[in-house]
C-alpha positions in Angstrom: -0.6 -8.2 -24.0 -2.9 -7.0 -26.6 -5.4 -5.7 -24.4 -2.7 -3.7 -22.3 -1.5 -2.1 -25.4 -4.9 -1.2 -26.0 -5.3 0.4 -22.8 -2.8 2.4 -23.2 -3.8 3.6 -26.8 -7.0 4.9 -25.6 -5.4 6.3 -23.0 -3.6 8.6 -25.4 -6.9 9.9 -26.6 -7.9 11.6 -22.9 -5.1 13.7 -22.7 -7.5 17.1 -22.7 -8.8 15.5 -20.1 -5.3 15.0 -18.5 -4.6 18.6 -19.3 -7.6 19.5 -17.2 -7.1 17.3 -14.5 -3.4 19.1 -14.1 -4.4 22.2 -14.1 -7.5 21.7 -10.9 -4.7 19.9 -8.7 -2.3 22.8 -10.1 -4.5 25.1 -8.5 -5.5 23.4 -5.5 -2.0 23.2 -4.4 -1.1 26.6 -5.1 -4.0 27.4 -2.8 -2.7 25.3 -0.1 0.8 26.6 -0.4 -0.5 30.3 -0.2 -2.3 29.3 2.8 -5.7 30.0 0.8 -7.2 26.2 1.9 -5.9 26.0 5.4 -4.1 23.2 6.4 -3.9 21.8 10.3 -0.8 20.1 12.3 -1.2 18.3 15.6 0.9 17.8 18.7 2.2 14.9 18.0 4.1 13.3 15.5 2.0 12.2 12.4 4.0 10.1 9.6 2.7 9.5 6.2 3.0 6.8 4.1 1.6 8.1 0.4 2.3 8.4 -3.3 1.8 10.5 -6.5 -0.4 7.8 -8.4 -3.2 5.5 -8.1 -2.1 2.0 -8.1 0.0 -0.1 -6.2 3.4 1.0 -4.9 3.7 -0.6 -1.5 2.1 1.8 0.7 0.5 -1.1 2.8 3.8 -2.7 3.7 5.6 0.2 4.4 2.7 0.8 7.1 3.3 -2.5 8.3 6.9 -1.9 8.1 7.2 1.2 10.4 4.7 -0.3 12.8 7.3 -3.6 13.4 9.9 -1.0 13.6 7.6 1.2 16.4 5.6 -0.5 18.0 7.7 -1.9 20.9 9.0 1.4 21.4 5.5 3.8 20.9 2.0 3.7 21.5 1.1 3.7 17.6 -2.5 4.3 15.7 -3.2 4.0 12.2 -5.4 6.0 10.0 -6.5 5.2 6.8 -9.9 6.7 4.2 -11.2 2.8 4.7 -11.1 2.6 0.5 -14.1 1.1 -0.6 -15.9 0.4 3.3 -19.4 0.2 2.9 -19.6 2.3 5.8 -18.9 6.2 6.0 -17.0 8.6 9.2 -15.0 7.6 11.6 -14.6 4.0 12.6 -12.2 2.2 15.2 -11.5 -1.4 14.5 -12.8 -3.4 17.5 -13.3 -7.5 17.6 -16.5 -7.8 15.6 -15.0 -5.5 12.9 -15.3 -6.7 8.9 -13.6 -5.4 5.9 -16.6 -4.4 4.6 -16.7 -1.9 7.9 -13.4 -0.1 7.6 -11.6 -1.5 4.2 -9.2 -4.6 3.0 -6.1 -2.1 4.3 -6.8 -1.6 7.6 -8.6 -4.7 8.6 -5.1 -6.5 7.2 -3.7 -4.3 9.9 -6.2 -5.1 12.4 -5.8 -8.8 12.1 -2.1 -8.4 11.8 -1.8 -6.3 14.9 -5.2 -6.9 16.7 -2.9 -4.3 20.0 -2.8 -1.4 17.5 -5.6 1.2 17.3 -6.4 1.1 13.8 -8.8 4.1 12.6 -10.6 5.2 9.1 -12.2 8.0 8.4 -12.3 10.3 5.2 -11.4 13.8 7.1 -8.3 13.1 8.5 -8.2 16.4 10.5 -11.6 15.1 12.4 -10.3 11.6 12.6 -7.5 12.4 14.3 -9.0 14.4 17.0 -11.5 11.0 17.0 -8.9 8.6 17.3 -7.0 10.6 20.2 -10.5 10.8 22.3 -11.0 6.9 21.7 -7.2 6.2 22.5 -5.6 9.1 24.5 -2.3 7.2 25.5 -1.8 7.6 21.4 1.8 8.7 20.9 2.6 7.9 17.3 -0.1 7.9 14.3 0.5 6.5 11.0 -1.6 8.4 8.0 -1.8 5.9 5.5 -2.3 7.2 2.3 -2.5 10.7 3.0 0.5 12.4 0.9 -2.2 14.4 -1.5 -4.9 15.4 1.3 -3.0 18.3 2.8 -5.6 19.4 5.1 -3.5 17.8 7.5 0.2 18.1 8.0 2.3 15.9 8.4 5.9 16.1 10.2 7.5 13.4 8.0 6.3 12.4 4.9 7.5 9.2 3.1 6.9 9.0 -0.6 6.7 5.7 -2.2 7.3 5.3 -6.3 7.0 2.5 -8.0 10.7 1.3 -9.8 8.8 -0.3 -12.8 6.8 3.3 -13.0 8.7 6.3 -11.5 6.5 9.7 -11.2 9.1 11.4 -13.0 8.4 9.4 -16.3 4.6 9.0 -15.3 1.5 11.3 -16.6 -1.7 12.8 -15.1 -4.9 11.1 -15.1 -6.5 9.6 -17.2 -3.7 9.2 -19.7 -1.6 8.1 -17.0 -1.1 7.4 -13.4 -0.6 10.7 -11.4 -3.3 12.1 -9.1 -0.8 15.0 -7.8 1.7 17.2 -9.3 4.9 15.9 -9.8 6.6 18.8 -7.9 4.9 17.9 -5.0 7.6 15.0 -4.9 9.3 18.0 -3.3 7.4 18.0 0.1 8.3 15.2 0.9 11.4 14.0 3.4 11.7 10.6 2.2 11.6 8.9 -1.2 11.3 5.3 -1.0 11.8 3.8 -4.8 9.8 0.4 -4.2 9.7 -2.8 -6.4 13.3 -2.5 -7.6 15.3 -5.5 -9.0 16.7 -7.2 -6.2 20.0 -7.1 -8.0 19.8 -3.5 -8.3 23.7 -1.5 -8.8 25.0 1.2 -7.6 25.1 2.7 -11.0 21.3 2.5 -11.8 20.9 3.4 -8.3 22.6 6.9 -8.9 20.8 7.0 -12.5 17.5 7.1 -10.3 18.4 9.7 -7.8 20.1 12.3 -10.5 16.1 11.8 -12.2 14.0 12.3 -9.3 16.4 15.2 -8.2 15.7 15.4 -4.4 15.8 18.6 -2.7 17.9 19.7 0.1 17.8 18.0 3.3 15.6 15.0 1.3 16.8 11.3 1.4 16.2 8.4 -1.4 15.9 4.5 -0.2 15.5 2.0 -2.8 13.6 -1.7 -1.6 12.8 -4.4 -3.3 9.5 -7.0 -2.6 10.4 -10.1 -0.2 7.6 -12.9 0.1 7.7 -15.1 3.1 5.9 -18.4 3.5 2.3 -18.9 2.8 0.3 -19.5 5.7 -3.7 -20.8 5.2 -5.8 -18.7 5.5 -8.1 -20.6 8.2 -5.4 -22.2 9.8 -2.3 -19.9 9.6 -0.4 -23.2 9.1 2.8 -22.4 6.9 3.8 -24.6 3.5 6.2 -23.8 1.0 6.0 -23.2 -2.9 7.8 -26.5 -4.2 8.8 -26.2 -7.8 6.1 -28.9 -8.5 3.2 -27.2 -7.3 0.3 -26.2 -9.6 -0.6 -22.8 -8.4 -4.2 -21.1 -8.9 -3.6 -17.0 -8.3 -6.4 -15.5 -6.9 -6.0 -11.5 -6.7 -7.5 -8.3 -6.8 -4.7 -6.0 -6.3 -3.5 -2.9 -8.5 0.0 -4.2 -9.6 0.1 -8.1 -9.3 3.3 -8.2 -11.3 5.9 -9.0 -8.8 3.7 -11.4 -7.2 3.7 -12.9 -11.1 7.1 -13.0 -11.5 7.6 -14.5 -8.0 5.4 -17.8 -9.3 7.0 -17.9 -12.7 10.2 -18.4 -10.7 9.4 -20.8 -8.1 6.2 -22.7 -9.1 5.8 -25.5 -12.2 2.6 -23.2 -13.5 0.1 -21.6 -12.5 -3.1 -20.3 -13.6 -4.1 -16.5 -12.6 -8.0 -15.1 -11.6 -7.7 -11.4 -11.6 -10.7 -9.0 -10.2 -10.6 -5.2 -9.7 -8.7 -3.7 -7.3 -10.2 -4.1 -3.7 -12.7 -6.2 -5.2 -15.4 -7.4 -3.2 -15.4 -10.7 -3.6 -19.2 -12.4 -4.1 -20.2 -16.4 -3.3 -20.2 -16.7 -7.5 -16.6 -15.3 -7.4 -15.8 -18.0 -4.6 -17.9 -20.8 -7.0 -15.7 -19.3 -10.1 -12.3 -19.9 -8.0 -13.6 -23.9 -6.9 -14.4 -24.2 -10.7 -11.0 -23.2 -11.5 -9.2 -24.9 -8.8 -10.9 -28.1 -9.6 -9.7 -28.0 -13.2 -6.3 -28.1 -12.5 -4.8 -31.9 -12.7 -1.7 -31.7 -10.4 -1.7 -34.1 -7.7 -0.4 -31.1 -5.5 -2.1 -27.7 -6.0 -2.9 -24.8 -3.9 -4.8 -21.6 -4.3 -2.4 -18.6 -3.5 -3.8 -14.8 -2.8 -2.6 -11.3 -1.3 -2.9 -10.2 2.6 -5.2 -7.7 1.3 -7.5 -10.0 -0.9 -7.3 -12.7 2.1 -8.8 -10.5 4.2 -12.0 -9.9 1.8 -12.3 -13.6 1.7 -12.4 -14.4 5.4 -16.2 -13.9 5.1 -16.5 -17.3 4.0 -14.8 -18.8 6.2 -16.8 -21.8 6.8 -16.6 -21.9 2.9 -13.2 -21.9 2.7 -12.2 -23.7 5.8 -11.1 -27.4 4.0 -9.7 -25.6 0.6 -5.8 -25.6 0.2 -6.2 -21.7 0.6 -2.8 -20.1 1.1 -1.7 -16.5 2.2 1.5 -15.1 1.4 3.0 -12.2 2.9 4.7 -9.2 1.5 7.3 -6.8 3.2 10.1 -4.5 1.9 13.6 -5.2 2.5 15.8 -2.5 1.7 19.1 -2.6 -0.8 22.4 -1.2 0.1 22.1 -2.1 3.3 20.1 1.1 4.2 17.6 -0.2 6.4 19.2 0.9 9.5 19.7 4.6 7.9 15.7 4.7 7.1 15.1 3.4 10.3 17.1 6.3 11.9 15.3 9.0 9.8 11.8 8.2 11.4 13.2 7.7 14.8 15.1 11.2 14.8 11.4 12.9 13.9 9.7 11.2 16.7 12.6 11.7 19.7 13.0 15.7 18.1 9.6 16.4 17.4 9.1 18.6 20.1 12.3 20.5 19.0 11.3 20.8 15.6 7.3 22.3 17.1 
């Protein structure tokens, strides 16, 4: 606690920098609005999944979320940057692909959906083209994390904002969390409010959308984080989180807190190893977490990580193979019972997007 109040002491102290950092994006999208930095669209409907800040907000679940929704229906493709690859272009996940090759993000897609055409390059508008030669029947592409690189646009764009740390009560970087203007809130067709209290109320609910203020024509979904059952990591075999279970957390995500709170429900305790976000994890990391593991004295104890830190780990898989090494999946379920409605909005785009051209 004291070092997070620290953190955000200092912080205080880069606001020139802040200032300056507002006013280079400023510009930059004024030159994209005048049509001074020319920005490209493509003949066929392009859905992005993005957000005003750094940090987590969901973005990879929504991803997953609309390709369960899709995929039965479209022939779907996925392009992400590949955050932290150690490679550099374009890249199509095939059989022999790592994390290291294309990122945590999209291999978790890859191994989720090993049908789907998942892409990464840092230009979207030559990945695209890319990913169209490689997989013409292409119908559908999701742009993950794309909201701020307007080179390419988008026909429906679906904003996600963290409940616990809403853009409209948020700063610029470094001071605080913003990489874009908060007016550009207003390009987008959806809002998506994620990591709300599951008991959420109409009331608050209302609160929220008077504060972001959506513009005509733009609609505001609220969800909330569901886990489902952790599944080994080696084995994919499922076990539940029995209230007398001693839980090591292993994680390298941006926001672990709901994942906290989760344990601090369900679990008797649990100890917590926290790297950098999309950390790279190293055989002294993997010695640290045995250490660790090996210190706790339950008689039942598991090891517990992310989707996205599992699949950084499946490198040691030999490693790994006989440790009690659980997954455990997230996904958004929406509140008020507006999944259907949400589900709606991105099916109208696709079956009118020709109309709309």
């Amino acid at each position: 606690m004291f070092s997070n109040f620290f953190l955000k002491s200092f912080r205080i102290f880069l606001l020139p920098f802040a200032l300056l950092y507002w006013l280079v994006i400023g510009i930059r999208n004024w030159m994209f609005d005048k049509k001074i930095l020319p920005s490209s669209s493509f003949g066929l409907p392009l859905i992005c999944v993005g957000n005003l800040s750094v940090g987590g907000t969901g973005k990879s679940p929504m991803v997953e979320y609309l390709v369960l929704s899709l995929k039965d229906r479209y022939k779907l493709g996925t392009l992400s940057r590949g955050y932290k690859r150690k490679t550099t272009g374009y890249a199509l996940a095939d059989e022999k692909t790592t994390a290291l090759e294309i990122g945590d993000e999209p291999m978790q897609f890859h191994l989720k959906f090993p049908d789907l055409p998942v892409a990464v390059g840092e230009e979207r508008i030559v990945a695209i083209p890319q990913l169209l030669h490689d997989r013409p029947e292409t119908q559908v592409i999701i742009l993950d994390d794309a909201f701020q690189h307007r080179t390419v646009r988008a026909g429906l764009n679906i904003l996600l904002t963290d409940y616990n740390n809403l853009f409209t009560r948020d700063f610029y970087l470094p001071t605080g969390d913003l990489r874009d203007l908060k007016s550009s809130y207003k390009r987008a067709e959806v809002i998506v409010v994620t990591k709300c209290r599951k008991d959420l109320d109409e009331t608050e609910k209302k609160k929220i959308i008077r504060e972001i203020r959506p513009v005509p024509g733009q609609q505001v979904f609220f969800t909330c984080i569901d886990y489902s059952r952790p599944y080994h990591i080696i084995t994919r075999e499922e076990r539940g989180l029995e209230s007398t279970v001693d839980i090591l957390l292993v994680t390298g995500i941006a926001n672990p807190r709901p994942l906290k709170k989760m344990l601090e429900d369900y679990s008797n305790t649990y100890q917590m190893l926290q790297y950098a976000d999309h950390h790279i994890f190293t055989i002294d990391d993997l010695q640290e977490i045995r250490r660790t593991f090996d210190k706790l004295t339950a008689t039942d104890k598991v090891i517990l990580t992310t989707e996205k830190d599992a699949v950084r780990l499946l490198k040691f898989s030999e490693e790994i193979r006989e440790l009690p090494l659980y997954v455990v999946p997230v996904r958004h379920r929406f509140l008020f019972d507006e999944g259907p409605v949400f589900d709606k909005r991105v099916s109208d785009f696709i079956l009118h997007f020709k109309k709309e051209e």
